[in-house]
C-alpha positions in Angstrom: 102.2 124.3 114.7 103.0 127.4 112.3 101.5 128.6 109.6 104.0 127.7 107.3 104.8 124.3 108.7 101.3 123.9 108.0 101.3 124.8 104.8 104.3 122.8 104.2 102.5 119.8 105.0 99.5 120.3 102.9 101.8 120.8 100.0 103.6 117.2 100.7 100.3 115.5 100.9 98.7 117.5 97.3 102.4 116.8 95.8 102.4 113.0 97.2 98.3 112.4 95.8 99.3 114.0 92.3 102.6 111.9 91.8 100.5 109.0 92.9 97.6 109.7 89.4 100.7 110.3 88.2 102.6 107.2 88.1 99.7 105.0 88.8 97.0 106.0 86.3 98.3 108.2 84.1 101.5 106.4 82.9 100.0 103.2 82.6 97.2 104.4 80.6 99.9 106.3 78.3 101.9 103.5 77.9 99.1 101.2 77.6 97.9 103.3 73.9 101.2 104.1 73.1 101.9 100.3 73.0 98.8 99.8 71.1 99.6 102.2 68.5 103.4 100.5 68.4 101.4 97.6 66.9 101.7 95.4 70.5 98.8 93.3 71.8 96.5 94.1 74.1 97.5 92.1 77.0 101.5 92.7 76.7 100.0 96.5 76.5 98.3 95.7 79.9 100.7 94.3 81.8 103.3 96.6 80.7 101.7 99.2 83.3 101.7 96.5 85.5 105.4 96.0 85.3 106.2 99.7 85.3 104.0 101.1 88.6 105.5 98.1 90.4 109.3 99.6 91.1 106.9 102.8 92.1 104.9 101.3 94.7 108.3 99.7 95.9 110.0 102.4 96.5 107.3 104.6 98.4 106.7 101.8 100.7 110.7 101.3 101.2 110.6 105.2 101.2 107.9 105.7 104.1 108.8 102.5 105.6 104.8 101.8 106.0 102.2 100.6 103.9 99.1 103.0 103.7 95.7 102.5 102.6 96.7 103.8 98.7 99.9 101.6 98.9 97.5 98.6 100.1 95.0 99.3 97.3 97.7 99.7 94.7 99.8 96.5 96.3 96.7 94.4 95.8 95.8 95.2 91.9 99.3 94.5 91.3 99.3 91.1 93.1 95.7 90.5 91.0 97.1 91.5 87.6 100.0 89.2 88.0 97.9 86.4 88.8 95.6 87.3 86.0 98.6 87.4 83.9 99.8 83.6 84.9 96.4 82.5 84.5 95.1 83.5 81.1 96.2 85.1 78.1 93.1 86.9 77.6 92.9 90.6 78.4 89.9 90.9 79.6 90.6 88.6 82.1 93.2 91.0 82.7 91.1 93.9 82.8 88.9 92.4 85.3 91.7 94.7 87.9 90.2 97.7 86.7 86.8 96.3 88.2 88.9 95.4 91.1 89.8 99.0 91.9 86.1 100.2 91.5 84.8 97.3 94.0 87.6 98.5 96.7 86.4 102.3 96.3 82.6 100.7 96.0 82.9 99.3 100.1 84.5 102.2 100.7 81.5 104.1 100.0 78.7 102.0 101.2 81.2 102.1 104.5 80.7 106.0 104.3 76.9 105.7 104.0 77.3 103.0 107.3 78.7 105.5 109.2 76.1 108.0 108.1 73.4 106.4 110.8 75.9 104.5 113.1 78.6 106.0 115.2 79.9 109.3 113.6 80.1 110.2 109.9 83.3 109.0 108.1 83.9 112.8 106.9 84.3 114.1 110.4 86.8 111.6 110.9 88.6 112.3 107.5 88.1 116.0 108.1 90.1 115.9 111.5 92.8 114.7 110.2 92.7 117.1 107.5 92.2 120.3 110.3 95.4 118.8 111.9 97.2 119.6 108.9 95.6 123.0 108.8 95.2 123.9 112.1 97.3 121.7 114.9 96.3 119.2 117.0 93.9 122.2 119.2 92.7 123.8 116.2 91.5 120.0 115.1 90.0 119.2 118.4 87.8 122.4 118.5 86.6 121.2 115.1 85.6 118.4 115.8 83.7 119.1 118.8 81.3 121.0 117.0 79.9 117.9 116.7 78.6 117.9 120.2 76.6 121.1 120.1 76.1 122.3 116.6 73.5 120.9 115.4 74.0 122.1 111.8 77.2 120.4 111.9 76.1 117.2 112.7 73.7 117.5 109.6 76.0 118.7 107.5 78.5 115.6 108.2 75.6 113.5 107.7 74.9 115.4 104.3 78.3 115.7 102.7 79.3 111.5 103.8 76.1 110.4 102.5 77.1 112.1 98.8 80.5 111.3 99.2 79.3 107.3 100.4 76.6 107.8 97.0 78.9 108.5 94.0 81.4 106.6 95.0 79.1 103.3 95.5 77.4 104.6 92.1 80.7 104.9 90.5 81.6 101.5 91.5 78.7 99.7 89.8 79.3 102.0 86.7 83.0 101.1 86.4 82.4 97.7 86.7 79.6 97.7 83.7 82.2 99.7 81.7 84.9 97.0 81.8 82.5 94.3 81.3 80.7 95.9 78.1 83.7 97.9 76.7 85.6 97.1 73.9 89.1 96.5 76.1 90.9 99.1 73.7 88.7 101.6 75.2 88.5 100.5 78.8 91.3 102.5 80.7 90.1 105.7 78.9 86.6 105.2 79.3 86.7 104.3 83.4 89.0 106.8 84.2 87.4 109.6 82.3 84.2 108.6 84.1 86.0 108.1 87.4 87.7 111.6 87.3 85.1 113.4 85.6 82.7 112.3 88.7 85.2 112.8 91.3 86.0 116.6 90.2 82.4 117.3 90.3 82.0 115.7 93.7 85.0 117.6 94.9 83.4 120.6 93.4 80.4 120.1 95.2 82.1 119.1 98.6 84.1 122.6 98.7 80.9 124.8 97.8 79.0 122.6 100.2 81.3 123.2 103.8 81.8 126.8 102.8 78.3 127.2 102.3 77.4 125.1 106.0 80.7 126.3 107.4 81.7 123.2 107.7 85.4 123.5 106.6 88.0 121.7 109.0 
């Protein structure tokens, strides 16, 4: 694999994760206040977002012609929401999907701190597939076989999953509270101020971190 056609394929995966915020969190949350401040009621507000990331998660599924983790994750809030919807006319029953969202990325953490003590960390198995990307298929191998006979490596993986496994369990809890005790007006700002506040400052940390172990894939 070349340098540019790696390159070329880190840029499709940042460009496909931003359009993704995008048109699943940030557009909903717009519309959701702009609604609000048009005078419309909090639940038609709500659902509104629902109604408009649907055609979205549509067509990158018809797109890709597979359904990926994110697509999943997104497929099943939707499918929750609309139920929500049918059921009651209260939005906060409606906003219960926002705590919906922070339980999935809750097990995904306390599966990261799992795989801390049994088998191998989650982040050397997320990292591979990100020094394929970078590197090749070769270049991700010899990464990952550090594992065998670095013993800073393996500590280091076992480190950076355990915070990565931490905040995101922690964030979980905490984003649940928040729709629960929140005025709903304030719910989608509040969380995902929270969530991406955290997550910048765990990303932060996680790049200072492998440069400073060499751990980069």
């Amino acid at each position: 694999m070349t340098t540019q056609q790696t390159d070329m394929g880190l840029r499709r995966v940042v460009r496909a994760n931003v359009f993704t915020v995008v048109f699943e969190v940030v557009v909903p949350m717009v519309l959701f206040y702009g609604l609000r401040a048009a005078g419309v009621n909090q639940w038609w507000a709500m659902m509104a977002g629902v109604l408009v990331v649907a055609p979205y998660v549509v067509w990158t599924v018809v797109r890709r012609r597979r359904i990926d983790l994110i697509a999943m994750v997104t497929v099943s809030v939707l499918a929750l929401s609309v139920v929500l919807g049918l059921l009651s006319d209260d939005p906060r029953t409606l906003a219960i999907r926002e705590g919906w969202t922070a339980a999935l990325g809750g097990l995904f953490g306390a599966w990261m701190l799992v795989t801390v003590w049994a088998g191998r960390p989650a982040q050397l198995i997320l990292g591979r597939t990100i020094a394929e990307l970078k590197r090749g298929a070769e270049g991700a191998a010899a990464w990952a076989s550090r594992w065998d006979n670095d013993s800073r490596f393996r500590r280091g993986m076992r480190i950076n999953t355990a915070a990565w496994g931490g905040v995101l369990l922690a964030g979980a809890a905490v984003h649940i509270v928040l729709v629960y005790v929140l005025p709903i007006d304030l719910i989608s700002l509040v969380t995902n101020v929270v969530w991406f506040g955290s997550l910048a400052c765990l990303i932060a940390w996680h790049v200072w971190y492998l440069r400073k172990e060499n751990l980069d894939a």
